[in-house]
N, C-alpha and C positions, 0 to 999 in steps of 0.2 A: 606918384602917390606914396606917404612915407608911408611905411611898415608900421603896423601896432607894437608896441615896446610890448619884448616878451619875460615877466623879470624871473631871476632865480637867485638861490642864498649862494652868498661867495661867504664863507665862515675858513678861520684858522683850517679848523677840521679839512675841509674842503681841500685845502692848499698840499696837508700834507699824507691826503689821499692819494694826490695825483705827485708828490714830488718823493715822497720815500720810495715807494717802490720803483719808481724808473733811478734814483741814485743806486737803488742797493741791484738793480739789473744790469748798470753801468760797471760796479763793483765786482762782478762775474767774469767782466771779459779779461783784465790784467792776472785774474787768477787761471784765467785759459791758457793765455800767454808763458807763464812763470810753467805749468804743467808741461805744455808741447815743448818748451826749450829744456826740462828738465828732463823730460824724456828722449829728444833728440841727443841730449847732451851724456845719456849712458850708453848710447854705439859706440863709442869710443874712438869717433872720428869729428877731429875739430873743423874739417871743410861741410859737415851736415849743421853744424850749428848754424855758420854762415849763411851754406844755403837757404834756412829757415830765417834765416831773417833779412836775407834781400829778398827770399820770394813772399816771404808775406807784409814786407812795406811796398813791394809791386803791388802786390793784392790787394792793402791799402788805397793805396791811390788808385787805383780802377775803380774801387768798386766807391770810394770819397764821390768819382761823378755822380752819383743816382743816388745819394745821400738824401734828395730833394723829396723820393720817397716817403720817407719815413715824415721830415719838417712837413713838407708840402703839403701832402695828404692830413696831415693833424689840423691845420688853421684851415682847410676848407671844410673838414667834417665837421670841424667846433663851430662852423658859422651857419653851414646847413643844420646842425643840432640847435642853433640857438634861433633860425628862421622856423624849425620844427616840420623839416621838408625832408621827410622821409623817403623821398623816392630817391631827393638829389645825396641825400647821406649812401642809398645803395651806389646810386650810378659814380660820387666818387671812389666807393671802395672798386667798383669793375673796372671804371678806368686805371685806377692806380695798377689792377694785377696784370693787367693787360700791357701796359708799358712799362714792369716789371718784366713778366716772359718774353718782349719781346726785345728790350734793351738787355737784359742775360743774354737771348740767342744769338744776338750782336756780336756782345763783348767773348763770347764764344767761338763765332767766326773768325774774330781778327784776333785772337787769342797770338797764335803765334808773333805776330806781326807787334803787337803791344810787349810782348815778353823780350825779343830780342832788340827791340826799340829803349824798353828800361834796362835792360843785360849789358846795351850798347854805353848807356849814360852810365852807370855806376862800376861796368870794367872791373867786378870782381875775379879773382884767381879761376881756373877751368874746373877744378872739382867743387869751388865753392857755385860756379856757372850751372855744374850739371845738374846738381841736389837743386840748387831750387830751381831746377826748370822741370824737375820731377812734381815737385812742390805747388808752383803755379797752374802747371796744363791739368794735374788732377783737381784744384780747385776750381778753378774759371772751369769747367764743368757744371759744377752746381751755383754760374752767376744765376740763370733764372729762380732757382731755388734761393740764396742768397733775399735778393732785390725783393721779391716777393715777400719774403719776412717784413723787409724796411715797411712795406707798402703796407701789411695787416699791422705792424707794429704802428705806424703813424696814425690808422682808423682805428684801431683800441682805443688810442692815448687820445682822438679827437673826440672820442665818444666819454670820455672822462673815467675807460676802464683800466687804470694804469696798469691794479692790480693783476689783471688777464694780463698786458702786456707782460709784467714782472714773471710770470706762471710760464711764457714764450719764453721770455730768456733766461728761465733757469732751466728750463727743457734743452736747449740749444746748448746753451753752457755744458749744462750737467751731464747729456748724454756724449757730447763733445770727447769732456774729461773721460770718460771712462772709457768708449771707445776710444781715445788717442794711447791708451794706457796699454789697451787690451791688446789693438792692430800693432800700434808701435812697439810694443818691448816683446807681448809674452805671444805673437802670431810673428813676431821678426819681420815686420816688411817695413819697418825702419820710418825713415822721412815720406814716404809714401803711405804709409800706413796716418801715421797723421794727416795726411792730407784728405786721405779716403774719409777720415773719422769726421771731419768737419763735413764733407759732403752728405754723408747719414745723418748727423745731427740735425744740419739745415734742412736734408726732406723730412726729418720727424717734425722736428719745429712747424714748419709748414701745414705737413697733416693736421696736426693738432690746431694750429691756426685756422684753417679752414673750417672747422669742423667745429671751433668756437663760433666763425663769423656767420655761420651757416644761419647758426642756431638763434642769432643775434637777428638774423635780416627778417622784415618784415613780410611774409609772403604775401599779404595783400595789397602790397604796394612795390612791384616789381616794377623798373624803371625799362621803358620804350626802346626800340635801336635807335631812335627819333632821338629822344633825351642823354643815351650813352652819347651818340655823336652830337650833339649839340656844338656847333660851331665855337661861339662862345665860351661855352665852359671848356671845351680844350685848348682855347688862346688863353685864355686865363691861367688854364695850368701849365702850360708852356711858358709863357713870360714869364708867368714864377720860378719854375725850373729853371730856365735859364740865371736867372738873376741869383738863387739860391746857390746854385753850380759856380758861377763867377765867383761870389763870396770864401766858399770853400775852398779854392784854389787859391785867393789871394790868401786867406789865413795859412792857408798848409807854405805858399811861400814865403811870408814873412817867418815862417818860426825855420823854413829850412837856409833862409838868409842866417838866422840867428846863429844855426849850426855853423855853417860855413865859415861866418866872420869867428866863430868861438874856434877852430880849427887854425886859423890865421894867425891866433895867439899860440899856438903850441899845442901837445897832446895833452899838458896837464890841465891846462884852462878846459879844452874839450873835453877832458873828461869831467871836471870840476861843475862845468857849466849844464853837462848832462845829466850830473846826480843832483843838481838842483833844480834842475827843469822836471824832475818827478813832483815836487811839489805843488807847483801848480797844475800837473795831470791831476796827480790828488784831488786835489780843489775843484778842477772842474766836474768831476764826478756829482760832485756836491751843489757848486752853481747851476752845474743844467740840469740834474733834476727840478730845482724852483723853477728856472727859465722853462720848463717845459710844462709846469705850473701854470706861468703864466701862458704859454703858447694856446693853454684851450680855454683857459678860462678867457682871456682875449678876445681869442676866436666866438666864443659862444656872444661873450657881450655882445658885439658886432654883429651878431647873425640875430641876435635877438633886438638890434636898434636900445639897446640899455646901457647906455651913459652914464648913470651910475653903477651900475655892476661893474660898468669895465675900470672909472678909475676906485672903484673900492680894492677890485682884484689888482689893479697898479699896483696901488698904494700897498696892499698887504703881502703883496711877493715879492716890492721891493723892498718894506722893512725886513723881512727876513732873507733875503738875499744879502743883506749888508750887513744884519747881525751873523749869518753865516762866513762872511768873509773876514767880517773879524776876529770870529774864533779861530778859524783854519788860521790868520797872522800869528796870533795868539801863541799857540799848536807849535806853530814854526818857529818863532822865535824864543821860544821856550824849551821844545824839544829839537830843534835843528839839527844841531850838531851830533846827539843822538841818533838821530834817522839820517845822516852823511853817515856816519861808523858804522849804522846796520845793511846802508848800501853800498859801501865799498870798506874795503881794510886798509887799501893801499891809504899810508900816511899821509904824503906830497899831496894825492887829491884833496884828500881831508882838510890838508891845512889851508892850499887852496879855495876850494868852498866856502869854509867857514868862513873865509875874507869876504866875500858877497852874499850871507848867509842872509844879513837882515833887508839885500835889494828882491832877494825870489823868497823871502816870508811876507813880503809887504804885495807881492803879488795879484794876491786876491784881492785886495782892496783897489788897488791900481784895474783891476779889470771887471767887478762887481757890476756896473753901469753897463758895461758891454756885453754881459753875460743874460741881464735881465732886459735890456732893449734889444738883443737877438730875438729872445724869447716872448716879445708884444709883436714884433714887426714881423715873426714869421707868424705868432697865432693871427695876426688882423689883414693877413697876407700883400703888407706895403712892402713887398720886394724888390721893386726897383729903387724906394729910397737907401734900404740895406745895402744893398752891392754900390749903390753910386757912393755910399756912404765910409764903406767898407777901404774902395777906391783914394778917397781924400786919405784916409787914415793911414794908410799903407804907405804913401807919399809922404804923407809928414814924419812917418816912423822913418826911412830910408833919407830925408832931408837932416833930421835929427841925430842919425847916425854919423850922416856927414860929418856935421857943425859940431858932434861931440868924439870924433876917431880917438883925436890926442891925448882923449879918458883911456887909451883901451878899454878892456875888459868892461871896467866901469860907465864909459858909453854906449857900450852894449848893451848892457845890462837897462839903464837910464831912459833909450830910445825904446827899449821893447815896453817899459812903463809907459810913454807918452804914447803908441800905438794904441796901450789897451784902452788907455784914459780917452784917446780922441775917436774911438768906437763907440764908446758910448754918449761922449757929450755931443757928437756929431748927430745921432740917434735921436736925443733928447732933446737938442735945437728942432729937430723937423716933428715931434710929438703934436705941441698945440697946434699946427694948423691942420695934419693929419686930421688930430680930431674932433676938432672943427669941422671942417669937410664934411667926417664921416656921421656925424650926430647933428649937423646943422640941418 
């Protein structure tokens, strides 16, 4: 039996409801970053800098798996919101917290075993070893606190409350910053003290998350143990996790190929190549907030069976996804060389850089398609075409590198363009029958 078409206004407005405040709560974490390294970096010992920075790209990548959280959870809320199935909107948020706490207690368990596993592959010096094993084991403490964030963060943003979300992460941020300030310098417990701070932050966050969603759930429509465990709905969300999880790994490896081969040219191309790969960090701040734009507006069309709403919300997140990408070009190829000089002093890099200055300003535009078909395929939850997708794309970037080595640098650089470009046109070949399918 189809579904009655349930419609709703997708307007400008709308769009940039839900995509400002998740860019400018994206914009909070690298200012966390620059704070803990700024403070680690007044003990006056350069093996605690280290440490903080293999233990918290350890930290990175553990907790990159359960990333699915946050996506996952947003395209199935936006689709129960647009079905107007109030019960199945609570039982996603208790599934999500539930395999939050218990994927944390996990990654807590095997905590050691994971640390000396990444300690093993990246063979840093013994005091830079120690500091961040101080670093990690008091984080991966608060994975279930952590994860759970992801999990109220993705049903905000499914619910189209970005702005609550944005309220979470400057709570987390904010409270972050100032206990990392407080524990770390003026209570002296160092890189530990940072570690500790994030842990606090992440239970406030949480508090206060809760206590939003509380207030948010409908008490007269409390979903069953029958409906939590519904078969169905948690193969659905497993598949999707899985496939999300795939995704994320093949992206986190193609950009760690990128390093690798940029190290193969020397320290000055790797360093060259690292201070231009901020710019498209930059960038993405700004792409995934629209992509997350679209993720619920997507999501809702779908759940509401309206076919027009979803390609109006196409159509209007990806004009501004691409007029976004061309200002960041813009930006960059304009102000470039300026923002090389304000990221490094050393000359050689500079000069460096600036030689592939206009292949990481064009950036954005090379990867726009793929930033805004993440953001449809995870709101309308087709995740298995993403990750197979994902897959092709990863191959042809790595066959591309091949075919172009004898560019160096310059094929580097070439092949991570055709990676991003065949992300998205890969995506956008499987679009019309997707949605066909899904509205036929």
């Amino acid at each position: 039996m189809t579904q009655p078409v349930r419609p709703f206004i997708i307007t400008h407005r709308s769009i940039f409801s839900l995509s400002v405040p998740m860019t400018l709560a994206y914009l909070t974490t690298p200012l966390l970053g620059l704070v803990d390294t700024a403070v680690v970096g007044r003990l006056g010992e350069a093996s605690l800098i280290g440490g903080l920075a293999v233990g918290a790209i350890l930290i990175d990548i553990i907790f990159t798996t359960f990333n699915f959280l946050r996506s996952g959870t947003t395209g199935l809320t936006a689709q129960a919101l647009g079905q107007g199935d109030k019960v199945e909107i609570q039982a996603i948020f208790i599934r999500a917290l539930i395999i939050a706490i218990i994927g944390g207690l996990v990654l807590a368990m095997f905590s050691p075993l994971l640390l000396a596993l990444g300690l093993y592959l990246m063979a840093p010096g013994d005091e830079v070893t120690l500091a961040a094993q101080y670093y990690v084991l008091i984080r991966i403490v608060g994975a279930p606190l952590a994860l759970a964030n992801y999990a109220i963060l993705g049903w905000l943003v499914g619910l189209g409350k970005a702005r609550t979300g944005l309220l979470l992460q400057l709570t987390l941020n904010g409270s972050n910053i100032a206990l990392s300030i407080s524990l770390g310098l003026y209570l002296e417990f160092g890189i530990q003290g940072v570690a500790i701070a994030t842990v606090i932050s992440e239970l406030c966050a949480l508090l206060l998350g809760l206590y939003i969603c509380y207030r948010l759930l409908d008490r007269n429509t409390r979903p069953s143990r029958t409906q939590l465990l519904d078969r169905d709905a948690l193969w659905r969300f497993a598949n999707l996790n899985v496939d999300i999880m795939l995704r994320s790994f093949a992206l986190l490896f193609a950009f760690a190929f990128f390093t690798t081969k940029s190290a193969h040219f020397g320290e000055l191309t790797l360093a060259a190549n690292a201070v231009l790969m901020n710019f498209f960090m930059i960038a993405s701040y700004f792409l995934d907030g629209l992509a997350i734009a679209a993720e619920q507006i997507v999501g809702r069309a779908i759940g509401a069976n309206y076919r027009a709403g979803f390609m109006r919300g196409l159509g209007l997140t990806f004009a501004w996804n691409t007029f976004m990408a061309m200002l960041l070009s813009i930006v960059f190829w304009l102000f470039g060389i300026d923002l090389i000089r304000l990221i490094t002093t050393l000359e050689p890099v500079q000069a460096e850089a600036t030689q592939y200055l206009l292949l990481a300003a064009i950036l954005p535009l090379s990867g726009v398609l793929a930033f805004q078909m993440d953001g449809v395929f995870i709101g309308a939850t087709w995740s298995r075409d993403m990750s197979l997708m994902m897959l092709v794309s990863l191959g042809a970037y790595l066959i591309a590198y091949w075919l172009l080595q004898d560019m160096a640098n310059t094929g580097l650089w070439l092949a991570l363009h055709i990676f991003l470009l065949m992300r998205g046109v890969t995506l956008l070949a499987r679009l019309p029958g997707r949605v066909r399918r899904t509205f036929g």
